[in-house]
PAMAR-763903 format. One record per residue (C-alpha): x negated, y negated, z negated; residue number from 1. Coordinates in steps of 0.2 Angstrom, whole numbers, plus 2048, in hexadecimal, padded with zeros to 3 digits. Layout:
// residues N
     x     y     z   num
     X     Y     Z   NUM
...
//
This chain:
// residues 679
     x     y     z   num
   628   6F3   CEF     1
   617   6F9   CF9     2
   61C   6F6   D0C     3
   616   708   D0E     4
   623   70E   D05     5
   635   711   D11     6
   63B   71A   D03     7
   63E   71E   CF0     8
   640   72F   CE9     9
   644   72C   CD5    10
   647   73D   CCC    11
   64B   73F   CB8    12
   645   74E   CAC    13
   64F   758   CAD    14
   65A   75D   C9C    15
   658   76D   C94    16
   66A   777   C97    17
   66E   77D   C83    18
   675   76C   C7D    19
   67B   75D   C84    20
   672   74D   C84    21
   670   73F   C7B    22
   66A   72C   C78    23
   658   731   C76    24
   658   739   C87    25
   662   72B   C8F    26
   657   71C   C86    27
   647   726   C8E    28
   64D   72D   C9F    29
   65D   72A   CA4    30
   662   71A   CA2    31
   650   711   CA9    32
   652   71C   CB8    33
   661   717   CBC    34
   65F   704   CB9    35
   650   707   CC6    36
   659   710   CD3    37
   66A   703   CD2    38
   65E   6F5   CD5    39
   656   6FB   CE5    40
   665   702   CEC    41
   66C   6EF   CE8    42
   65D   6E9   CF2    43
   665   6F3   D00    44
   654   700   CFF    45
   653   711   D05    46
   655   71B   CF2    47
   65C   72B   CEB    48
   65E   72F   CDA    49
   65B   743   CD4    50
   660   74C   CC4    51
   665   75E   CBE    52
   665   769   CB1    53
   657   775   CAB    54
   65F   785   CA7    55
   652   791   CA4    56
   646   795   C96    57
   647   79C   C85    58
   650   791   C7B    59
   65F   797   C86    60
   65E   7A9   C86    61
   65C   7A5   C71    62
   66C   799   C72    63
   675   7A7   C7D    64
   670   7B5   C70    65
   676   7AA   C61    66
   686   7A7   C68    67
   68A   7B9   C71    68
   68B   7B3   C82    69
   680   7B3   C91    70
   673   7A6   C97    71
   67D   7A2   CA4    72
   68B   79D   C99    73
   680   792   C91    74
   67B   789   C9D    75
   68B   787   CA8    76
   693   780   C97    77
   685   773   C95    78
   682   770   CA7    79
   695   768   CA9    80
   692   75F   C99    81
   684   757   C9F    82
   689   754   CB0    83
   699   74C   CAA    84
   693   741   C9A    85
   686   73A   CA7    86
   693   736   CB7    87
   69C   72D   CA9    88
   68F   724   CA0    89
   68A   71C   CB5    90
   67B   725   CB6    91
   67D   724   CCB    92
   672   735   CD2    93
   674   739   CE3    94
   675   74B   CDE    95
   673   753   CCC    96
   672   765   CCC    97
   66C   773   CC5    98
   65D   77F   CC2    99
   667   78E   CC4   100
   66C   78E   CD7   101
   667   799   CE4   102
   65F   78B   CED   103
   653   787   CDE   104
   650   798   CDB   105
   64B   79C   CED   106
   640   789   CEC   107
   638   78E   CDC   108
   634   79F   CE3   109
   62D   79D   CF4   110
   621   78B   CEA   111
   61A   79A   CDF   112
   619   7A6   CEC   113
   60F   79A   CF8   114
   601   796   CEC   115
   600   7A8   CE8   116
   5FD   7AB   CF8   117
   5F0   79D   CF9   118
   5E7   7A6   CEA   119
   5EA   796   CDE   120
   5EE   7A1   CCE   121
   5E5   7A9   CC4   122
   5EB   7BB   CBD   123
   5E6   7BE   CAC   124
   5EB   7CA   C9C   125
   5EE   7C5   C8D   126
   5F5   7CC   C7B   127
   605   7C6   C76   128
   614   7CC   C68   129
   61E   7D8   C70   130
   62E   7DF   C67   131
   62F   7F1   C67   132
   640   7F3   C63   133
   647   7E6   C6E   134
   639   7EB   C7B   135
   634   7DA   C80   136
   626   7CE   C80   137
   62C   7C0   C75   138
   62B   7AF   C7A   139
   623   7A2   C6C   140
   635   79C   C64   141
   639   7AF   C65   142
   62C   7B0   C57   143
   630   7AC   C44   144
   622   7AB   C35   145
   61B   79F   C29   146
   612   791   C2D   147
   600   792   C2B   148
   5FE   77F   C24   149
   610   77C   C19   150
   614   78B   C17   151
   627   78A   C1F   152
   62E   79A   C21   153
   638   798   C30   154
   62B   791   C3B   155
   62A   796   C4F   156
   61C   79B   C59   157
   618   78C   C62   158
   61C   780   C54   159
   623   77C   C41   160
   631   771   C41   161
   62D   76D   C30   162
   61D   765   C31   163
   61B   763   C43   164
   60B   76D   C46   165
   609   775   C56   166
   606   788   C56   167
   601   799   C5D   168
   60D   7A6   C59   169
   5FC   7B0   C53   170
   5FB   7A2   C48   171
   609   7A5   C3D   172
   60B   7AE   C2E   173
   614   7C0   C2C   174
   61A   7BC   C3E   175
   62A   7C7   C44   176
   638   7C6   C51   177
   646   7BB   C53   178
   650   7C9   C5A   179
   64F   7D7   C4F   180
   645   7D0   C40   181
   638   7DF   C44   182
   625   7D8   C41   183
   61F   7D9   C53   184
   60E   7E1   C5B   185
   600   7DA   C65   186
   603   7E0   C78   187
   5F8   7E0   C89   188
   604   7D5   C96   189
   5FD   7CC   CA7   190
   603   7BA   CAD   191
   5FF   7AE   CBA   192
   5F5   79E   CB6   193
   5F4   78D   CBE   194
   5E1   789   CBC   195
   5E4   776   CB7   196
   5D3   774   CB6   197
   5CF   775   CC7   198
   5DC   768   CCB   199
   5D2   75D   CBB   200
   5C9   753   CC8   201
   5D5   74D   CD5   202
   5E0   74B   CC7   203
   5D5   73E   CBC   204
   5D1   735   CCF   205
   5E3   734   CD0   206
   5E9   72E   CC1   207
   5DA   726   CB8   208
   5D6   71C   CC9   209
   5E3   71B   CD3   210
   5F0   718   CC5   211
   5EC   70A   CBA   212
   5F9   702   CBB   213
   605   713   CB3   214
   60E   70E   CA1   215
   5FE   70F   C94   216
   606   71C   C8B   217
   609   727   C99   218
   5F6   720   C9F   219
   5ED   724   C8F   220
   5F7   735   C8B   221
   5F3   73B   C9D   222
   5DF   735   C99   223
   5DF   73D   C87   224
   5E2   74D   C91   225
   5D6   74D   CA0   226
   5C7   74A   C93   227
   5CC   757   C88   228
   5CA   762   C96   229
   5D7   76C   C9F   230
   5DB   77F   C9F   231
   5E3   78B   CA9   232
   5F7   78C   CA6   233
   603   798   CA6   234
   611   799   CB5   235
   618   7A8   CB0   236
   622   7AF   C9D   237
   627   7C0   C99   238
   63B   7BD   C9A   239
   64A   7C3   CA2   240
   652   7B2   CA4   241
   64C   7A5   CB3   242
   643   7A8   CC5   243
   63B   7B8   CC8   244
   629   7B6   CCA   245
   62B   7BD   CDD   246
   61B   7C8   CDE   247
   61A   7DB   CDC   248
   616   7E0   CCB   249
   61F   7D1   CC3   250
   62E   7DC   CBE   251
   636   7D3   CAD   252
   62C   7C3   CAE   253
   632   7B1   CB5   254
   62B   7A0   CBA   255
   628   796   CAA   256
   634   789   CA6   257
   627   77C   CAA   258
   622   782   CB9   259
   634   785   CBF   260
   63D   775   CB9   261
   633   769   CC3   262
   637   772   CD2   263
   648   76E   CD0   264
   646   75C   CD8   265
   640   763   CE7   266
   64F   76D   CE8   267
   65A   764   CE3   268
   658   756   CF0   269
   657   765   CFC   270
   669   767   CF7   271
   66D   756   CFA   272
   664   753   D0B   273
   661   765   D12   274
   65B   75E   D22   275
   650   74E   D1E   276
   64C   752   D0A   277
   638   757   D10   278
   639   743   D14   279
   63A   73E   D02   280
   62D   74B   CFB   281
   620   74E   D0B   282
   61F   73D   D14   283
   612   72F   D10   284
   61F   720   D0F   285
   629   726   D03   286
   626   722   CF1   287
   629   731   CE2   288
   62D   72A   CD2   289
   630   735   CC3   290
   639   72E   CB2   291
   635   73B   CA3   292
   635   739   C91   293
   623   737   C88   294
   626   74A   C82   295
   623   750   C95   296
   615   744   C9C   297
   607   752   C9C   298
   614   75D   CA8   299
   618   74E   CB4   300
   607   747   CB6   301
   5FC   756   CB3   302
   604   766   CB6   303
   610   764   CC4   304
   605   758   CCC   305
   5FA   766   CCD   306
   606   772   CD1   307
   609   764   CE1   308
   5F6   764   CE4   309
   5F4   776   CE5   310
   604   777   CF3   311
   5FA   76A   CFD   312
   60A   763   D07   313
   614   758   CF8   314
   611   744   CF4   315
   60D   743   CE4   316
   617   735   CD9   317
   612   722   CD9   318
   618   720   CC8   319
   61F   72A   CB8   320
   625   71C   CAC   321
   629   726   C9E   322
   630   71E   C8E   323
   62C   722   C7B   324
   637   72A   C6E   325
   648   722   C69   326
   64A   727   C57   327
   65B   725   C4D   328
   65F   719   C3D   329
   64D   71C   C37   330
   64C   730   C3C   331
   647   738   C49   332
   653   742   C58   333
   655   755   C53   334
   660   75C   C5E   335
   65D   76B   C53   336
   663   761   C43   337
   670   75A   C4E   338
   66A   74A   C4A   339
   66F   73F   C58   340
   67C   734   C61   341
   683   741   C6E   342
   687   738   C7F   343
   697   742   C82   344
   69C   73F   C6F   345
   698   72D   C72   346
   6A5   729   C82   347
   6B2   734   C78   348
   6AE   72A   C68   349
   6AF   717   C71   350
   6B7   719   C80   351
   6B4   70D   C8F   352
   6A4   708   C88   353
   698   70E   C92   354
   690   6FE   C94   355
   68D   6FA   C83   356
   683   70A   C81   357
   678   705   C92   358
   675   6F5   C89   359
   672   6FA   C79   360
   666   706   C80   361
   65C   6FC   C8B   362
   65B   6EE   C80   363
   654   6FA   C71   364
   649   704   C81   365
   639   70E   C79   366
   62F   707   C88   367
   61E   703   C7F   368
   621   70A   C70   369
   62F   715   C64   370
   63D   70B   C62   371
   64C   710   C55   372
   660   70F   C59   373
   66D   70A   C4C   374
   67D   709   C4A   375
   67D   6F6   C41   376
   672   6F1   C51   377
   67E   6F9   C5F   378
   68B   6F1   C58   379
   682   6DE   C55   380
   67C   6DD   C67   381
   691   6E2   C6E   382
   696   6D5   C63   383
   689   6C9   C62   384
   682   6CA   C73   385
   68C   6D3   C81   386
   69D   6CD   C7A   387
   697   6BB   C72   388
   68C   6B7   C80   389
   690   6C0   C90   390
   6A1   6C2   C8F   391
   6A7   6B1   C87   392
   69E   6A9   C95   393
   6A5   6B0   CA2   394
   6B8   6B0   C9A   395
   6B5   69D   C97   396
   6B2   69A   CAA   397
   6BE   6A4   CB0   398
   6CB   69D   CA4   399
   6C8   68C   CAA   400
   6C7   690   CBA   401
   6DA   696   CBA   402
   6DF   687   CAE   403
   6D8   679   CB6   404
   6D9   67F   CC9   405
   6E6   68E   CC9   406
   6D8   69C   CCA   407
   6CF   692   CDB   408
   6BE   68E   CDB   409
   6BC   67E   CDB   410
   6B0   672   CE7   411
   69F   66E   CE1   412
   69D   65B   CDF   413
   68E   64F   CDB   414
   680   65A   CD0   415
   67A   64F   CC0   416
   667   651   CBB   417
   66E   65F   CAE   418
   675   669   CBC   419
   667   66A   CC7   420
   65F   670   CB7   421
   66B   67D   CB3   422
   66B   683   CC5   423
   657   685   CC7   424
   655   68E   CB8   425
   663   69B   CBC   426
   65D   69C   CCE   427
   649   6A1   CC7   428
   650   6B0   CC0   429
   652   6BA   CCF   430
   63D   6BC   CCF   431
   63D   6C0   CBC   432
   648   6CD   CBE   433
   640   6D4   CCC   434
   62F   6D5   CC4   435
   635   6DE   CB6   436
   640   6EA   CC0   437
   631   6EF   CCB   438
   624   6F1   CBB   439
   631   6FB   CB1   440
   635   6EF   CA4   441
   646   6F1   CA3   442
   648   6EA   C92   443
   643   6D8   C97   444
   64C   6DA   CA6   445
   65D   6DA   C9B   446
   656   6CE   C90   447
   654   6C2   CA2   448
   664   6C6   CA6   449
   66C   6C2   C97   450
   664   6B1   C97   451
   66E   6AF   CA6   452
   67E   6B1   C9C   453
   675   6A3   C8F   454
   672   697   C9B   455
   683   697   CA0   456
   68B   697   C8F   457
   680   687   C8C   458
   685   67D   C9C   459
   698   680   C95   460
   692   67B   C84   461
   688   66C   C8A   462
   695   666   C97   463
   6A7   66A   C8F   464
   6B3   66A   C9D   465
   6C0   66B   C94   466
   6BC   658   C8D   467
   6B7   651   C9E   468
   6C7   658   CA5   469
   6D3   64B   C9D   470
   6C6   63E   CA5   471
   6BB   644   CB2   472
   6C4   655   CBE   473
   6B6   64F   CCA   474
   6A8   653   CBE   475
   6B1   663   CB7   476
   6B2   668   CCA   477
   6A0   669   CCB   478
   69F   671   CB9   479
   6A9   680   CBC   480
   6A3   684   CD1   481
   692   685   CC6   482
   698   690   CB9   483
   6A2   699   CC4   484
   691   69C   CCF   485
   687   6A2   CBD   486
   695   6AD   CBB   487
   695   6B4   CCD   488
   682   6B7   CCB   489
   684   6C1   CBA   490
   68D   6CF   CC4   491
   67B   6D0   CCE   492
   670   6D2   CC2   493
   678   6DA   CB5   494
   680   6E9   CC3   495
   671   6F4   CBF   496
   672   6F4   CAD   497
   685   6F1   CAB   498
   68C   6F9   CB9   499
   6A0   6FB   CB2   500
   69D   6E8   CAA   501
   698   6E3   CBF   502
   6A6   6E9   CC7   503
   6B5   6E5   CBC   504
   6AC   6D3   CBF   505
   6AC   6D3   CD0   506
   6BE   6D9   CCD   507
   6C3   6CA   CC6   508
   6B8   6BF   CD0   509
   6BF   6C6   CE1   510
   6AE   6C8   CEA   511
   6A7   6D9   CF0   512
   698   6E2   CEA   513
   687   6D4   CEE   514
   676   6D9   CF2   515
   667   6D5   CE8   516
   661   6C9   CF6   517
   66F   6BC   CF3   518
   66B   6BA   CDB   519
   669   6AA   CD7   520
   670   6A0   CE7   521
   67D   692   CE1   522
   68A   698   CEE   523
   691   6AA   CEB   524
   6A3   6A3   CEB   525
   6A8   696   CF6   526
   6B3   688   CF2   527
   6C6   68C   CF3   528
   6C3   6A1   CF0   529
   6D1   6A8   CE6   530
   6CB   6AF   CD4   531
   6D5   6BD   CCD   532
   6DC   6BA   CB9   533
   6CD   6BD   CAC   534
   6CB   6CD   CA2   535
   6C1   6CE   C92   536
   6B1   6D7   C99   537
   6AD   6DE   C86   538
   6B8   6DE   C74   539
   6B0   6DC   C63   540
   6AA   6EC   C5B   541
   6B1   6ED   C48   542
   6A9   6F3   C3A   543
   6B5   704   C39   544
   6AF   70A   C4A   545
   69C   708   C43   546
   6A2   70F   C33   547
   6A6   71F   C3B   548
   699   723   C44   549
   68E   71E   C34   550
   698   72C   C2C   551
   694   738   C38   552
   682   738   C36   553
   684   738   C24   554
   68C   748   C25   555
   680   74F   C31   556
   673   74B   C25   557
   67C   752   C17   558
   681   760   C21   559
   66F   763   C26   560
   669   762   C14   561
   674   771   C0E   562
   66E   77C   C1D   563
   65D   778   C18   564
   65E   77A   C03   565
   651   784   BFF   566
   655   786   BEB   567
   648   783   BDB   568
   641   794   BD7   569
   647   79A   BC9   570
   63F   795   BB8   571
   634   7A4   BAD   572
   641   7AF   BA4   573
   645   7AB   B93   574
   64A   7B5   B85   575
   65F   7B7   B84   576
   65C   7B2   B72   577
   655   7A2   B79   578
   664   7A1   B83   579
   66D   7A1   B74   580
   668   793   B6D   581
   671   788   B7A   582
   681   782   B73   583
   68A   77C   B84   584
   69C   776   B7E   585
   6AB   771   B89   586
   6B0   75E   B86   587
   6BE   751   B8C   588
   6B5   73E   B91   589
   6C1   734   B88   590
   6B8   723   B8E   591
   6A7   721   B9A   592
   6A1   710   B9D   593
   691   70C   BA4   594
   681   709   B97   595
   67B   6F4   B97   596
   66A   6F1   BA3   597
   66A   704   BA7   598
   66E   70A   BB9   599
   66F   71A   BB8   600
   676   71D   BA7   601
   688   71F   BA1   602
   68F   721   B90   603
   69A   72E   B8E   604
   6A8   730   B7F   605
   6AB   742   B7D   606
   6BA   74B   B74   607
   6AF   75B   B6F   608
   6BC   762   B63   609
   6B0   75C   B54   610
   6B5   74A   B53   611
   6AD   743   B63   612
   69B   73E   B68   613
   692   735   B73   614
   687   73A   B7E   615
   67F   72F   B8C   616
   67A   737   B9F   617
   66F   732   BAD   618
   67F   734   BBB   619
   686   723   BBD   620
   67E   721   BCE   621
   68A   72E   BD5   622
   699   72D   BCA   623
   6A4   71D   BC5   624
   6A8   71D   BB1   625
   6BC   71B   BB4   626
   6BB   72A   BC2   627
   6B4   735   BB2   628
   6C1   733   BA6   629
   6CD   73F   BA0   630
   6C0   74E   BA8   631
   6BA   75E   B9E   632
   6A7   75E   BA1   633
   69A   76C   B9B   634
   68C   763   B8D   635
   680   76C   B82   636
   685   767   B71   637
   675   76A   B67   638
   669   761   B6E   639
   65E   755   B60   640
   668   744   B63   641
   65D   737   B6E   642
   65F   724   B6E   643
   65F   71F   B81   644
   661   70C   B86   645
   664   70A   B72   646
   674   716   B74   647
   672   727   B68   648
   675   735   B74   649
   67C   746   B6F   650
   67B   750   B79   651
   678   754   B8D   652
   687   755   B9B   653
   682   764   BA8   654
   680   760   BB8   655
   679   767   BC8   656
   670   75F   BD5   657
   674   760   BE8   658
   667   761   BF7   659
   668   74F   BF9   660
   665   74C   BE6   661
   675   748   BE2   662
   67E   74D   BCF   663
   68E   754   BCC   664
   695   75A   BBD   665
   696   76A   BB6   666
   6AA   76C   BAD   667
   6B4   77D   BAC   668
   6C2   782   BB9   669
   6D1   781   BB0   670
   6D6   77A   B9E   671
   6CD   77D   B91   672
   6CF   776   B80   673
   6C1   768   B79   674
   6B2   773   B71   675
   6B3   783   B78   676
   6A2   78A   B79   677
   69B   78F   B8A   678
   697   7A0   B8A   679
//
């Protein structure tokens, strides 16, 4: 770190209040932030760690009016789902709190109220939809229509879900109300702007050339920006649900969300530190950095930066390391499609495997580029990596250690070429580490620090103690003091990633919690120090626990599909003597067997009540022949016969098609006897 520097401020986005979160927001924010801020504290530096929920905004007052309950229900359920999902998971804030206190709200309040006073806004009028019945303006997502470019009818009014496009909600097609379905009017309502574009210049001077070194995708989205030009914003939304705008006149307007939210880290270390907090946000030595998602870098490096700039009296952050998008098996997160891995699911789901998500999630971080999480993946690296190479290593030491020498350390002896070896290159990790933590890549920190874990397991491998002690205890002396050392190390380097893994190895290694300073020394337990018995640090995941949580996205999916089956229009009406000419029977399958080279194809024998046909169908990628047997099934009988794979065919089995593509067959409810027509 900067000598400058006394201190480090790191805050994380805060989450949106109407559902909880999960690994997308932990693989950008979360967990990165909380690696950082577990390192310094380990370096015994003076850091605090800031989080809270954001609780106001649209999409809440729409969740609360879906569900009949207020806002404030809303947010209090989340809020505590949140809160609690993250103390379990390790995430270690100083203070995580909430968007909806009185403290924030007086903070947000008198930050708007003193660049008011300064004559920062600009007030300007504007026509927006307003709903006559519900007599209110209507905020974008309070506006439904059809989508200008795909024509999806349920698209909002600042964006279509189904293709993505961003939108004005005068954009949109036969546009009406989310609230009362009622096609809205055009109406004359005044807000306050932030004019960004008087800010542009001090903010491409402070970003462009005095942050070079920021992540290039947070670097080249803030310069893609600046030179399209910057415009005035909007601080204020015609709502009944967030901070009063606190000037006369304002009656039924609120701060906007984004000018709100970010607010909510300076008060929220006001709640923590009501006496020194103007220390961690006002003083020149202290150092701002702000983890975010890649969705939010224009409102942490160019709007509240601005906002910051316009107060005149804030630091401004040193860094906002903001990862990309984490998407899942192949799709990308939709909390509205509920596609995702839900952290509170997760530690109900797997249980005291907290550690195994931190991993997986770092080792799979979106940090330069979108990265994807699956299940198969998750459950390789527990079992082929945290318990195959981490935790066997440190269970063989510490099993030797209490066969050989009663759970004592033993004394180091004579080092051979191949130790001093061993030991240099575990003692040169410390400065890889280091360099990664303090640029942010946390990924090839873990990765360092799992070679740790490799280098021990290859000393073991290399030296066998367990040989040599039938010949040699001197040798194995020296052996096991150097694996024990390698073991001592591990609960170092790996205690900002793996906190729960550190300290139930500390636990069985007897020693206290170390500092940073002393990673790599040869000497973190002396000769003679009692060990305590060994615990497995991580169990093999089986394939039944992956299985499940497979299963549970496939139901999602499937569950998605049907919400969003949109049906074939109907065909041009035909004449009921057309109709008519149909002959649909009822039959019995007496035999189905699969037709040779054809994949798709089964060959059906049917009892129709005539003397039996057969008729072959394109279903056998969703049925199996023996599961058809004995069923009555709907078939036309009058088709012209057909030769398909060389089989004659006659006649066609009925079948619909699901939203996902799949066929089931059509058959009658009850018994009905072979050759009934269908009428």
């Amino acid at each position: 770190m900067d000598k400058k520097f006394k201190r480090t401020l790191v805050t994380t986005a805060l989450p949106y209040a109407n559902g909880p979160v999960h690994i997308g927001h932990l693989a950008g924010v979360y967990v990165p932030a909380d690696i950082y801020t577990r390192y310094l504290r380990l370096k015994g530096e003076d850091v605090i760690l800031i989080g809270g929920s954001d609780e106001h905004g649209v999409p809440i007052t729409i969740k609360a009016k879906a569900e009949g309950v207020t806002p404030q229900d809303i947010v209090d359920r989340y809020h505590k789902i949140i809160k609690d999902s993250f103390e379990e998971l390790g995430i270690s804030f100083d203070i995580y709190s909430r968007t909806t206190t009185d403290i924030h709200s007086k903070m947000a309040s008198d930050f708007f109220r003193k660049l008011y006073e300064k004559g920062e806004f600009i007030e300007k009028t504007s026509m927006q939809y307003y709903d006559e019945e519900a007599k209110q303006f209507l905020a974008d997502r309070y506006i439904v229509g059809t989508c200008p470019h795909c024509k999806n009818d349920h698209a909002y009014g600042d964006q279509c879900e189904a293709c993505g496009t961003s939108l004005n909600a005068t954009d949109l097609i036969d546009p009406h109300s989310a609230i009362t379905g009622n096609r809205p009017i055009l109406k004359e309502t005044k807000h306050w702007y932030l004019p960004l574009d008087k800010w542009e210049p001090k903010l491409r001077e402070w970003i462009l050339e005095g942050h070079k070194e920021w992540k290039p995708n947070v670097y080249g989205q803030c310069k893609s920006w600046l030179d399209m030009g910057l415009q005035p914003r909007a601080v204020s939304r015609d709502l009944d649900w967030g901070v009063p705008v606190p000037v006369e006149g304002a009656e039924g307007k609120v701060l906007y969300v984004w000018f709100d939210a970010p607010i909510g880290y300076i008060s929220n270390t006001k709640e923590l530190l009501p006496d020194t907090w103007e220390k961690y946000w006002k003083s020149e030595d202290t150092r701002i950095i702000n983890f975010i998602g890649k969705d939010n870098i224009v409102f942490h490096c160019i709007v509240f930066p601005a906002m910051l700039m316009a107060d005149g009296s804030y630091q401004l952050p040193e860094n906002v390391p903001a990862n990309e998008f984490l998407n899942l098996e192949g799709d990308k997160i939709s909390t509205s499609r509920n596609w995702a891995v839900w952290l509170h699911e997760y530690l109900r789901d797997l249980p005291g495997k907290q550690d195994v998500l931190r991993y997986v999630l770092t080792a799979n971080a979106p940090e330069t580029k979108d990265n994807d999480f699956t299940w198969k993946d998750f459950q390789a690296r527990n079992n082929n990596e945290l318990v195959a190479i981490l935790g066997n290593f440190v269970n063989r030491s510490l099993v030797l250690t209490h066969k050989y020498f009663n759970g004592v350390v033993p004394e180091v002896g004579e080092l051979t070429d191949y130790d001093k070896e061993t030991l240099k290159e575990f003692t040169d990790v410390k400065g890889s580490l280091e360099n990664y933590l303090e640029n942010f890549r946390f990924r090839d920190a873990l990765k360092e620090a799992m070679n740790l874990a490799r280098i021990g397991n290859k000393y073991l491998a290399d030296t066998e103690p367990w040989k040599l002690a039938k010949t040699d205890m001197n040798r194995v002396n020296t052996i096991m003091n150097i694996a024990l050392q390698i073991t001592a190390n591990l609960s170092i380097a790996f205690e900002p990633f793996l906190p729960f893994m550190a300290e139930k190895l500390r636990g069985m290694l007897n020693i206290e919690e170390c500092e940073w300073e002393r990673l790599g020394n040869i000497d973190l337990l002396p000769a003679g120090a009692q060990l305590n018995p060994a615990e497995l640090l991580f169990e093999k995941i089986e394939d039944d626990v992956i299985e499940a949580q497979i299963k549970k996205l496939q139901d999602t999916k499937k569950a998605n599909e049907l919400k969003n089956f949109k049906p074939q229009p109907v065909a041009e009406n035909i004449p009921f003597d057309d109709f008519l000419k149909l002959d649909i029977r009822v039959g019995k399958v007496l035999e189905c067997t699969k037709v040779p080279k054809a994949d798709k194809l089964l060959q059906f024998k049917i009892e129709d009540g005539m003397g039996g046909r057969t008729i072959v169908s394109g279903i056998a990628k969703y049925y199996k022949p023996e599961d058809l047997v004995g069923k009555e099934l709907c078939f036309v009988a009058n088709f012209e016969p057909r030769k398909l794979k060389g089989v004659m065919s006659q006649g066609m089995i009925l079948s619909a098609e699901n939203p996902d593509g799949s066929l089931v067959v059509i058959g009658p409810q009850g018994p009905v006897v072979p050759g009934s027509q269908v009428k």
